[in-house]
C-alpha positions as CSV (number, residue, x, y, z in Angstrom):
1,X,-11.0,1.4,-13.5
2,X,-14.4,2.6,-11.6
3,X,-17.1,4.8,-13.4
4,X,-18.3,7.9,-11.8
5,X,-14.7,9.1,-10.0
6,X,-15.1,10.8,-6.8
7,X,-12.1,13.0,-7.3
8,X,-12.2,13.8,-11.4
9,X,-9.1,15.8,-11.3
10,X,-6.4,14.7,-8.5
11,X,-3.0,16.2,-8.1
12,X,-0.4,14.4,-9.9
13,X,2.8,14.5,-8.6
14,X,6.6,13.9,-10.1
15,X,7.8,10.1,-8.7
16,X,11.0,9.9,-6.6
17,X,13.9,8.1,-8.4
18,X,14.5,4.7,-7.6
19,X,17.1,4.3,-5.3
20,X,19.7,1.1,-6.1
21,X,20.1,-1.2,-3.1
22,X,23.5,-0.9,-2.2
23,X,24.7,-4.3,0.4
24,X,26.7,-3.8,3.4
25,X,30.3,-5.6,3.4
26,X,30.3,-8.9,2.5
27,X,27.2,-10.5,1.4
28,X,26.6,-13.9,2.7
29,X,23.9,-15.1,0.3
30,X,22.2,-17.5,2.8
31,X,21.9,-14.6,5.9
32,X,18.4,-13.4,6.5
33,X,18.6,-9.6,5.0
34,X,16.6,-6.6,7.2
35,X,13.6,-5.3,5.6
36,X,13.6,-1.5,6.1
37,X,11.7,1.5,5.0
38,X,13.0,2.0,1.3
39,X,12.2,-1.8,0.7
40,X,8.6,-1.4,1.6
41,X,8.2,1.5,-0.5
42,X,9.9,0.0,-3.8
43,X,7.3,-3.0,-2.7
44,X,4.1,-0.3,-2.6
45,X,4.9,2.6,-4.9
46,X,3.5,1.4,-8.2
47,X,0.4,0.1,-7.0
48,X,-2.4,1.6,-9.4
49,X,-4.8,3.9,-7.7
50,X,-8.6,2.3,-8.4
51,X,-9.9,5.1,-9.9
52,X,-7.5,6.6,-12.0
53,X,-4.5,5.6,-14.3
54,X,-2.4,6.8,-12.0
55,X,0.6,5.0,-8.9
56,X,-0.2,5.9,-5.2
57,X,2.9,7.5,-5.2
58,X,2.2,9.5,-8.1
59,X,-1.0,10.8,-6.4
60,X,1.3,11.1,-3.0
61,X,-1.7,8.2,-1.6
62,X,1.3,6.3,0.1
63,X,5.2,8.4,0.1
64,X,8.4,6.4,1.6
65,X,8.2,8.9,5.1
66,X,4.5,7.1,5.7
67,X,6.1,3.6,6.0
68,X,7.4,2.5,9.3
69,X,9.8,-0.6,9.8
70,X,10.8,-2.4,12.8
71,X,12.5,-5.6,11.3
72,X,13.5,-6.8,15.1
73,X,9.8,-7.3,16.1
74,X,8.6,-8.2,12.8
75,X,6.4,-5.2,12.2
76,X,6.0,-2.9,8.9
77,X,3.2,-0.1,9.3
78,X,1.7,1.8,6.1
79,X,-0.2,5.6,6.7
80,X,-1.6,6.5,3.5
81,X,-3.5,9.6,2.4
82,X,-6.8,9.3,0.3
83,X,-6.6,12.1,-2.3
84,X,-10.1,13.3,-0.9
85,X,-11.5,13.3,2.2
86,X,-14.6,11.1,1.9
87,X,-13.0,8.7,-0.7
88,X,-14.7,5.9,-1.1
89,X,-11.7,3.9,-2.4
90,X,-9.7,3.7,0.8
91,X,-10.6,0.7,1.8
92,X,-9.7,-1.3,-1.8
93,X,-6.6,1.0,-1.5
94,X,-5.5,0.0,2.3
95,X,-6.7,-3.8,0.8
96,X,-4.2,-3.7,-1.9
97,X,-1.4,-2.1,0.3
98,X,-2.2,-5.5,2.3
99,X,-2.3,-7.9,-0.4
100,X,0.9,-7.0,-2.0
101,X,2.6,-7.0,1.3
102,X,1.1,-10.6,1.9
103,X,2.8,-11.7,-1.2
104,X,6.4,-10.2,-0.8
105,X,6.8,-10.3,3.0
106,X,7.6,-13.4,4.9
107,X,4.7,-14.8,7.5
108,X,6.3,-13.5,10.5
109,X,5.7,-9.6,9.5
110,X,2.7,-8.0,11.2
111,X,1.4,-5.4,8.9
112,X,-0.7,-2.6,9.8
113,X,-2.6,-0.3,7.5
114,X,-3.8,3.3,8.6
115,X,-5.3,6.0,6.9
116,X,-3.4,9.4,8.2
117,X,-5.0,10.9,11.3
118,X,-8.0,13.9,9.9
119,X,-7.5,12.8,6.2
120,X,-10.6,10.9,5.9
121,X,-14.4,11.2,7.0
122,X,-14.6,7.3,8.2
123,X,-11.2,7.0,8.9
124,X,-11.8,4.8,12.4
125,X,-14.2,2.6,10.3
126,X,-11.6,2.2,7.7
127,X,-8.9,1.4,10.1
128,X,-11.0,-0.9,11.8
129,X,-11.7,-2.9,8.1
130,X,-8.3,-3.1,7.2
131,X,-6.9,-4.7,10.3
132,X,-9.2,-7.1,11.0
133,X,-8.2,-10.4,9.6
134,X,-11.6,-11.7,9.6
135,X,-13.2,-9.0,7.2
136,X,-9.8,-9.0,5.6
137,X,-10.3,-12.6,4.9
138,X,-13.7,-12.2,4.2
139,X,-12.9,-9.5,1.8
140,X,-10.9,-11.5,-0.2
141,X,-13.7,-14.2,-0.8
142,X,-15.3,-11.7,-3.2
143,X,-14.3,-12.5,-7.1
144,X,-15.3,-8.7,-7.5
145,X,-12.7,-7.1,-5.0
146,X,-10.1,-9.7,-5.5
147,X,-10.5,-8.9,-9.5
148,X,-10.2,-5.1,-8.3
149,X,-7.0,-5.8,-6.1
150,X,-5.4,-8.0,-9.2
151,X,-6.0,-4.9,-11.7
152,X,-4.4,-2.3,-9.4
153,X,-1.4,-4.9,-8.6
154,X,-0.6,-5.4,-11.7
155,X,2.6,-4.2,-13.4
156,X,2.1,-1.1,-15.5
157,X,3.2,-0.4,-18.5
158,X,5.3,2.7,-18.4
C-alpha cells in the first residue's frame, strides 16, 4: 500500500450482505439484461482502498445509495466519499472506480465519477481529473498508477 497514511485510523464499517440476483420470468439467455444499481455496486464494493487493507465499502468510500443507473441512456454515475477531507488518494480511488467499470461494462455506458459535494478540499479539481478522458488516458500511461490501480483491483483474500 502507500507509506506515510493520511488518515492512520479510518472508520471501519460492517459490509452489507450480498444480495443473490434473482431473474425476472423466463430468462432468454441471448436478451440484453438491464444493468442497475445493485449490479454496479457488486462490480465496486471490493475494490481495495490505496492506503489501507481495507474495501471502499468497508470504509463507506463508495455505498450502493451513491451509484446511479439509467440503463436506457447508457449512463452509470459513482459519488464516493474520501474518508478525509483533504485525501490525497481520491483521484487513484475515483481512477480505479473507472478502470474496473471499463472492464465489466459494455462500450456504450458513459461513466461518471464524482466526489460527494463538501467532502473534499479539491473536490472540483478532482472531478475535473476523473472525467476527462484525456488525463484519464494519460493517467493510465504511467506503469506507477496502473501498478497502483492493478493492486487495489485485485481480488482479496478474505
Amino acid at each position: 500500500m502507500v507509506d506515510g497514511l493520511i488518515n492512520a485510523n479510518p472508520t471501519v464499517y460492517e459490509k452489507k450482505e450480498r444480495r443473490a440476483r434473482i431473474p425476472h420470468g423466463d430468462v432468454d439467455e441471448y436478451a440484453v439484461e438491464p444493468i442497475d444499481q445493485q449490479e454496479i455496486f457488486d462490480h465496486v464494493r471490493d475494490i481495495k482502498d490505496p492506503e489501507h487493507p481495507y474495501s471502499l465499502e468497508e470504509l463507506k468510500v463508495i455505498t450502493e445509495d451513491a451509484i446511479e443507473v439509467d440503463d436506457k441512456q447508457s449512463h452509470v454515475r459513482i459519488t464516493f466519499t474520501p474518508t478525509v477531507e483533504h485525501c490525497s488518494m481520491a483521484t487513484v480511488i475515483g481512477l480505479c472506480l473507472r478502470v474496473k467499470l471499463m472492464r465489466c461494462l459494455p462500450p456504450r455506458y458513459k461513466v461518471d465519477i464524482r466526489v460527494a459535494p463538501g467532502t473534499h478540499a479539491t473536490e472540483a479539481a478532482v472531478n475535473k481529473q476523473l472525467n476527462d478522458k484525456e488525463r484519464v488516458a494519460a493517467a493510465l500511461e504511467n506503469p506507477n498508477l496502473v501498478e497502483m490501480v492493478d493492486e487495489c483491483l485485485a481480488p482479496s483474500n478474505q
